[in-house]
C-alpha positions in Angstrom: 0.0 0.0 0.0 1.2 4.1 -1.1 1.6 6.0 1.8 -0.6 8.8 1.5 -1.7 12.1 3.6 -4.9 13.0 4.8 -5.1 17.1 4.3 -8.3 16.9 5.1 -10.5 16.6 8.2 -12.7 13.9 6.4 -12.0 10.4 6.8 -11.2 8.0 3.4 -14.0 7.1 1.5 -12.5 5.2 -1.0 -9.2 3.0 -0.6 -7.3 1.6 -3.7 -4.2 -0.3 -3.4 -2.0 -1.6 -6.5 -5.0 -1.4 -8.8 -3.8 -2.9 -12.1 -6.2 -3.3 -15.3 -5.2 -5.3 -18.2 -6.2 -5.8 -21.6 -5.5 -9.0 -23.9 -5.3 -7.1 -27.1 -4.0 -8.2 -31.0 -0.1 -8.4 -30.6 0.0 -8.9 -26.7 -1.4 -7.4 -22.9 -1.9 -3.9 -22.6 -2.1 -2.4 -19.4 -4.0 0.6 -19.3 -3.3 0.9 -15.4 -0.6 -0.4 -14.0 -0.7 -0.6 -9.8 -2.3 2.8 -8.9 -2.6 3.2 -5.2 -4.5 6.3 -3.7 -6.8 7.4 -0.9 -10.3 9.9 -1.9 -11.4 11.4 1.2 -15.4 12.2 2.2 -16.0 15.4 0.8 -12.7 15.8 -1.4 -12.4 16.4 -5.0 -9.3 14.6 -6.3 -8.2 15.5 -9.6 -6.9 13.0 -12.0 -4.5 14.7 -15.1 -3.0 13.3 -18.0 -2.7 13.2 -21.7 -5.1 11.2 -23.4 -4.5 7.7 -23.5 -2.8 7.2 -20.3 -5.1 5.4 -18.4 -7.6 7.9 -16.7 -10.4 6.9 -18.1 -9.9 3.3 -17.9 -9.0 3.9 -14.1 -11.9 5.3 -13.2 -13.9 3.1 -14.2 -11.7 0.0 -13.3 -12.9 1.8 -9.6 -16.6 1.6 -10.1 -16.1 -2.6 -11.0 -17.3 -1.5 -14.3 -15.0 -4.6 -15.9 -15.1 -8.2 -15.6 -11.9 -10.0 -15.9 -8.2 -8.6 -16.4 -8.2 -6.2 -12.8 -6.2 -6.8 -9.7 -5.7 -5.1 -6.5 -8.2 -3.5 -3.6 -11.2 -1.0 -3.9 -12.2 -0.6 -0.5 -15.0 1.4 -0.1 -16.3 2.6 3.4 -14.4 -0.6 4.8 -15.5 -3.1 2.2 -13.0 -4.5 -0.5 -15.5 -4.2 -3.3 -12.7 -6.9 -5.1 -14.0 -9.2 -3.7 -17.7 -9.1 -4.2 -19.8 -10.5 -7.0 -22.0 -8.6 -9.6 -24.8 -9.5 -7.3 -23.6 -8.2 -4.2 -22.4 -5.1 -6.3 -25.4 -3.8 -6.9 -26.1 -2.7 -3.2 -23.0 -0.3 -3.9 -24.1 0.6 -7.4 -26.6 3.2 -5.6 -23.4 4.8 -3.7 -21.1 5.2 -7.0 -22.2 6.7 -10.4 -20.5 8.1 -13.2 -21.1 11.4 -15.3 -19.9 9.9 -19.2 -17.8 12.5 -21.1 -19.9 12.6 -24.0 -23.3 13.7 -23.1 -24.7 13.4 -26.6 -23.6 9.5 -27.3 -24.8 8.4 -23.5 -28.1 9.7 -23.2 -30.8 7.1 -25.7 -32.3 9.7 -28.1 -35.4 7.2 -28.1 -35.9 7.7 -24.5 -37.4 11.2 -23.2 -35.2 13.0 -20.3 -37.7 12.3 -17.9 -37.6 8.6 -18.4 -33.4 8.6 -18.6 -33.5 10.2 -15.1 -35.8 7.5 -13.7 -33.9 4.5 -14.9 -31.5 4.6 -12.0 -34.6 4.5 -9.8 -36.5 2.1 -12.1 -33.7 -0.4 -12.1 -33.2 -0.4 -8.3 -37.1 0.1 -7.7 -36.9 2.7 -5.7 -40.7 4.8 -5.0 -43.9 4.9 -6.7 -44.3 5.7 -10.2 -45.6 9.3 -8.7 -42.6 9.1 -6.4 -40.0 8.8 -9.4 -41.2 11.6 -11.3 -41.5 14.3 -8.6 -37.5 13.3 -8.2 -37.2 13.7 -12.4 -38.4 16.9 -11.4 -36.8 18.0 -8.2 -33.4 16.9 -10.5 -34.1 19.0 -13.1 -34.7 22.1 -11.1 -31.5 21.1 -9.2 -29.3 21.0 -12.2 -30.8 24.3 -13.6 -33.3 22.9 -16.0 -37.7 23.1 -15.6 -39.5 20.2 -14.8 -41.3 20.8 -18.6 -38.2 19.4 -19.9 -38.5 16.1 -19.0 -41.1 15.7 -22.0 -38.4 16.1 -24.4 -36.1 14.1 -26.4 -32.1 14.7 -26.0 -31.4 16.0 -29.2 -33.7 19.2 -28.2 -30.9 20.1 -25.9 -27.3 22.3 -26.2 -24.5 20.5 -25.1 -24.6 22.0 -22.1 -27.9 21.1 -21.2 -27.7 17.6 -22.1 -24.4 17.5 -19.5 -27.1 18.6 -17.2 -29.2 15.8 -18.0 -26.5 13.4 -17.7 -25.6 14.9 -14.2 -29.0 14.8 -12.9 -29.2 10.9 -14.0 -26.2 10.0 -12.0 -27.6 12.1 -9.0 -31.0 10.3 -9.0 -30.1 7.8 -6.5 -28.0 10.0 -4.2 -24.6 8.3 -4.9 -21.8 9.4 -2.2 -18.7 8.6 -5.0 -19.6 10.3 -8.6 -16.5 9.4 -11.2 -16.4 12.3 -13.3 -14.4 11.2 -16.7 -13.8 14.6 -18.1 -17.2 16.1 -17.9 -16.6 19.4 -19.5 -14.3 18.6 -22.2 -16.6 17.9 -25.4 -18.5 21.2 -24.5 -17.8 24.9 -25.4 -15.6 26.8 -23.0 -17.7 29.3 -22.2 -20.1 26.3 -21.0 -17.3 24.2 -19.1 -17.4 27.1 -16.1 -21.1 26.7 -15.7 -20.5 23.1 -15.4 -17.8 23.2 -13.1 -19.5 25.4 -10.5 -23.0 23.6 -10.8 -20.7 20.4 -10.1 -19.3 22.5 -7.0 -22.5 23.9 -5.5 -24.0 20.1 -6.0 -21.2 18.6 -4.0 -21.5 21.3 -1.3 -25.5 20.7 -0.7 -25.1 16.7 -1.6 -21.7 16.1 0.4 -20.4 14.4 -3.0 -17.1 13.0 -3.4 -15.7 13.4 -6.6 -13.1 11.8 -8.7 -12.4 14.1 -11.8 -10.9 13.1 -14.6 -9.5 15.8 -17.3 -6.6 17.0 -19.2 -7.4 20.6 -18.2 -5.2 21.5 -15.3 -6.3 24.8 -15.3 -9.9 24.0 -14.7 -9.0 20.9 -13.1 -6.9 22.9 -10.2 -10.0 25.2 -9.6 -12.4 21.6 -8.5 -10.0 20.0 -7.1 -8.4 19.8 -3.6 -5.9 17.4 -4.5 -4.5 16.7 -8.0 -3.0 13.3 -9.2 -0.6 13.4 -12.0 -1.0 9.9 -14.6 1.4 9.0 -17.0 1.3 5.5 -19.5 -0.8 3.7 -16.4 0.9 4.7 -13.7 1.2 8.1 -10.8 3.9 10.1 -11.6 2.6 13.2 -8.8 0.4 13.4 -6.1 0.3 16.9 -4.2 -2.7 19.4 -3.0 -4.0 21.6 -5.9 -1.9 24.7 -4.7 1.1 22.7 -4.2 1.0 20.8 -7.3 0.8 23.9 -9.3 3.5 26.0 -7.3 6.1 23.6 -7.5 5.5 20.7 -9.6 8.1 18.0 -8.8 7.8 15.7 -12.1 9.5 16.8 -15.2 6.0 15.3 -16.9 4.0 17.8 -14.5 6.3 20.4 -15.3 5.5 20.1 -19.2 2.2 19.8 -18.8 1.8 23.2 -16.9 4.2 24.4 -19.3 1.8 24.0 -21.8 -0.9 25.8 -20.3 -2.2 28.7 -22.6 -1.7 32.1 -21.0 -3.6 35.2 -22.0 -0.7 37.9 -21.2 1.8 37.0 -24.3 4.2 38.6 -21.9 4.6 36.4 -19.5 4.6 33.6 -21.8 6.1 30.3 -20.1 9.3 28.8 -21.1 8.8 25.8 -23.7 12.1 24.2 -22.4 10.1 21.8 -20.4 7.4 21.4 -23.4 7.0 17.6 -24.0 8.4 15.6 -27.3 7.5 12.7 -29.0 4.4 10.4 -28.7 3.5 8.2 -25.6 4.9 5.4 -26.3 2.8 1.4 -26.4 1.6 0.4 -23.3 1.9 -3.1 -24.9 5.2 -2.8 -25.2 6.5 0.4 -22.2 9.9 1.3 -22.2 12.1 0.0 -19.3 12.9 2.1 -16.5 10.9 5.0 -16.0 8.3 5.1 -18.4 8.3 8.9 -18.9 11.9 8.4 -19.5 11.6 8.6 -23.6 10.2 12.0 -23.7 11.9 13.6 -20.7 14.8 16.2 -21.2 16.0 15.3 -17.5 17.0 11.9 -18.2 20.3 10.2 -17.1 20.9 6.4 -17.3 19.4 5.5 -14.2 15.9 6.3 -15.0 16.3 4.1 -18.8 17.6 1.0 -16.6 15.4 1.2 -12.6 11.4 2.2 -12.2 11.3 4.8 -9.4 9.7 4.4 -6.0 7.4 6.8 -5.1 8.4 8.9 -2.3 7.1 11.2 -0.1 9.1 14.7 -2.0 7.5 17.3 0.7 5.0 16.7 3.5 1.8 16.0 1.6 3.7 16.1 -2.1 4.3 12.3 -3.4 6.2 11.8 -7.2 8.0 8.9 -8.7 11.5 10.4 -10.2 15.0 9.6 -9.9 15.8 12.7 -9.0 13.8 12.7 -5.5 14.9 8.9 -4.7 
């Protein structure tokens, strides 16, 4: 088990130790996530960073039990390793632990009416009357910033925006305690992604939600979160609070990514020295060593030849890197 530091008050919801996920794919394995070991606090908003096709995706949902077969390690959940439980006894935890998709458009049924995709949470685990169901279609809709007419109409009579709204209310319709956010805001315009974020804010402040986030955004994604974990080809490269992690980034990966931040005074314009080169490379097939060790300017033989351990850097700031071993 990865040491980790409680910065908050709360204690852990959520537990995971050495979670590895594994695909058999055309030409060999592929592991998408590759013994990730972290603590989400009740209350907390952990941020989970990376370019695409590093693993965030498939780690959150490796969290919510969402595959069979190919996953190894411990989820433990309010005390219970959820590992170790079958799809049946899943179920009973399926009301605590939802996920918001990233694409609102392909995961809402454009044959189904909003008011009937809300209630499917509460059809499948029978929860209230018919009458009972809809006032909470309702009560959602107002919650999420939409009218209660809505729930009449079809998807595709919806903005983006809206339809995130719909997709948020559906995974609120059982009162979850763990929502997986995989990158929420990211198909929708930016002068949208804001609204999104704080709705996502005020609903975790009245709801005492605990979010995982997932993004490539680090600019929006330090504004949610309190802590920020940094992923690279499967596996944690940083770990630090949101303020820390964006001060003083410790991994030359983290570094690049802030790096390539946009910023609006041309001015102050950020060094590219740390900007990042090259492609990921296969996770069928990683590089030895450090994985990042292909791209990084920082190198040295070391980190081509021994994977780093992950070390505490700072009180509270946790990276893998050669140069902090």
């Amino acid at each position: 088990m990865i040491k980790t530091v409680n910065n908050t008050e709360s204690a852990p919801l959520l537990t995971v130790n050495n979670l590895t996920k594994r695909f058999a794919v055309k030409g060999g394995t592929l592991t998408a996530v590759n013994k990730m070991s972290f603590v989400i606090y009740k209350g907390e908003t952990l941020g989970l960073v990376g370019e695409s096709g590093c693993g965030k995706s498939t780690t959150g949902r490796a969290v919510l039990r969402m595959y069979d077969g190919g996953q190894s390690g411990q989820i433990i959940y309010n005390g219970t390793d959820l590992m170790k439980l079958s799809q049946k006894e899943m179920k009973k935890y399926r009301k605590e632990m939802q996920l918001i998709f990233q694409d609102p458009y392909a995961s809402l049924d454009g044959r189904m009416t909003v008011g009937s995709i809300i209630a499917e949470p509460l059809n499948i685990h029978k929860l209230g009357t018919q009458q009972e169901r809809m006032a909470r279609v309702e009560e959602l809709l107002n919650l999420v910033g939409l009218d209660s007419e809505h729930k009449n109409r079809f998807p595709h009579e919806f903005s983006g925006g809206q339809r995130q709204r719909i997709c948020i209310a559906r995974a609120l319709a059982i009162r979850p305690k763990f929502v997986v956010c995989d990158e929420p805001i990211s198909s929708l315009d930016v002068s949208i992604q804001a609204q999104v974020v704080n709705l996502l804010k005020e609903l975790q402040s009245k709801m005492e939600l605990t979010y995982l986030f997932i993004a490539h955004d680090l600019s929006m994604i330090k504004y949610i979160s309190d802590r920020i974990m940094v992923m690279y080809l499967g596996s944690m490269a940083e770990l630090a609070s949101s303020d820390e992690l964006n001060k003083d980034p410790l991994h030359p990966y983290t570094q690049a990514l802030l790096a390539a931040v946009p910023i609006p005074d041309p001015r102050h314009v950020k060094s590219r020295e740390q900007s990042l080169e090259g492609e990921i490379p296969s996770p069928i097939n990683p590089p030895s060593g450090c994985v990042f060790h292909t791209r990084c300017k920082k190198a040295y033989a070391e980190c081509k030849q021994t994977a780093p351990e992950w070390k505490e850097a700072k009180p509270g700031h946790f990276v893998a890197c050669h140069l902090y071993n």
